[in-house]
C-alpha positions as CSV (number, residue, x, y, z in Angstrom):
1,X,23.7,-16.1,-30.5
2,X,22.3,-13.0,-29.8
3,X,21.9,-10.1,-32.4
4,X,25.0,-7.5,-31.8
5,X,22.6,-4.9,-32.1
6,X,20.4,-5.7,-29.8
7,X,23.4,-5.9,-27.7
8,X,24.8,-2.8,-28.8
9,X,21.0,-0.6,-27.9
10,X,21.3,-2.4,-24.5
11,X,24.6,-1.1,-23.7
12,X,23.8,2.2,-25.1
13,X,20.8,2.7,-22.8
14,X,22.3,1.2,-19.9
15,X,25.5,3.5,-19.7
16,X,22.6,6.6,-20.4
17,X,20.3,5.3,-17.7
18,X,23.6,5.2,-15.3
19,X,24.5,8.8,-15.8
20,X,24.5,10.7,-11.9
21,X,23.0,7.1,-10.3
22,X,26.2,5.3,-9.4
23,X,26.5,6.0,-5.7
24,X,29.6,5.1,-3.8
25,X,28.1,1.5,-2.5
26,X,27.0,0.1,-5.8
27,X,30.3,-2.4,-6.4
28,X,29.0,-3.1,-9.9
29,X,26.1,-3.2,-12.8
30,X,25.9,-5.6,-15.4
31,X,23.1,-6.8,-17.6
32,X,21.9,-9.8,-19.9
33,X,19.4,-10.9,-21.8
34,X,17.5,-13.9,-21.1
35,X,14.6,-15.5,-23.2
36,X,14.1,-12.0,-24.8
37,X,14.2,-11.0,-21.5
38,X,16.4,-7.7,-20.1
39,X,18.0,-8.6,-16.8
40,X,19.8,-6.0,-15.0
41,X,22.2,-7.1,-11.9
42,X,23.4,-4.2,-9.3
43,X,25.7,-5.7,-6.3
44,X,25.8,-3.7,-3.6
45,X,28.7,-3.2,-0.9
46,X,26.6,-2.9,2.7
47,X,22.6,-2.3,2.8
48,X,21.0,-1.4,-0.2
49,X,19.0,1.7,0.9
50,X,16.0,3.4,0.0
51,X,17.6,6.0,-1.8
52,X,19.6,3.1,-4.0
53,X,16.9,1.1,-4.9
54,X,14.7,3.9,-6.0
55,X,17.6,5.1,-8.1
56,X,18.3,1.5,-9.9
57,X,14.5,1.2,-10.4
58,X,15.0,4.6,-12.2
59,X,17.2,2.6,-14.1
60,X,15.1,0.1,-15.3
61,X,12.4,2.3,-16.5
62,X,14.7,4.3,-18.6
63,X,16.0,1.2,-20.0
64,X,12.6,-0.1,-20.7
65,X,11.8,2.6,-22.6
66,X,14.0,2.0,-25.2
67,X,12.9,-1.7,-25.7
68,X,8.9,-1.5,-25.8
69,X,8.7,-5.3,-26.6
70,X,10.9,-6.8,-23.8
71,X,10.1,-7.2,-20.2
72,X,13.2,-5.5,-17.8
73,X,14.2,-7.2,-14.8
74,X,16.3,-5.7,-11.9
75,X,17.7,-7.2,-9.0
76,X,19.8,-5.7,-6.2
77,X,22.3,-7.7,-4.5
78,X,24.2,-7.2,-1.3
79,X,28.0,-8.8,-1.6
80,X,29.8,-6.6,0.7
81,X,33.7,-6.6,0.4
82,X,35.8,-8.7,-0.2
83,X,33.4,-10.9,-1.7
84,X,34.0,-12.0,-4.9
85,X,31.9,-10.7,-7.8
86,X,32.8,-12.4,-11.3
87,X,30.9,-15.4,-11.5
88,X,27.9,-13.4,-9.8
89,X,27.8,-11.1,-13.0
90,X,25.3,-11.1,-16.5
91,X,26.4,-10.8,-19.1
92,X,28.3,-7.2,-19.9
93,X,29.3,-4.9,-16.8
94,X,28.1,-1.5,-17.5
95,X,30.2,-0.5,-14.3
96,X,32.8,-1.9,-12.4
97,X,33.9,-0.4,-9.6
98,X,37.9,-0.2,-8.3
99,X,38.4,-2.3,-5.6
């Protein structure tokens, strides 16, 4: 089981690394940890662009900054509407957009 603090930090950073990055495609964020591992999960809606990957590597490097020991992991996905999202998810959504 892993430590709720841990847990807690990764949250914490994630929802701060977020702040002004959500644009309108991104359908959700969520993020794990895996083997001591940081794993963080964006499904797009339509192409991911430029622009949005650049931004969710921004992400990742904020987040990695706050754990110095652990290796961060994104990946983008496309899974444009109305494809179903849930079992496609880590472990916490950090965002989870109305649809």
């Amino acid at each position: 089981m892993m430590d709720s603090t841990l847990r807690i930090r990764l949250l914490l950073a994630m929802q701060t690394a977020l702040l002004g990055r959500i644009i309108p495609n991104i359908r959700a964020v969520s993020c794990g940890v895996v083997g001591g591992d940081i794993k963080i999960k964006v499904i797009f809606d339509g192409a991911v662009s430029d622009l949005g990957r650049e931004m969710i590597d921004e992400v990742g490097s904020e987040v990695a900054s706050h754990f110095e020991d652990a290796n961060v992991d994104v990946e983008c996905v496309r899974m444009d509407v109305p494809q179903k999202i849930r079992d496609k998810a880590l472990d916490w959504y950090v965002y989870l957009r109305k649809e």
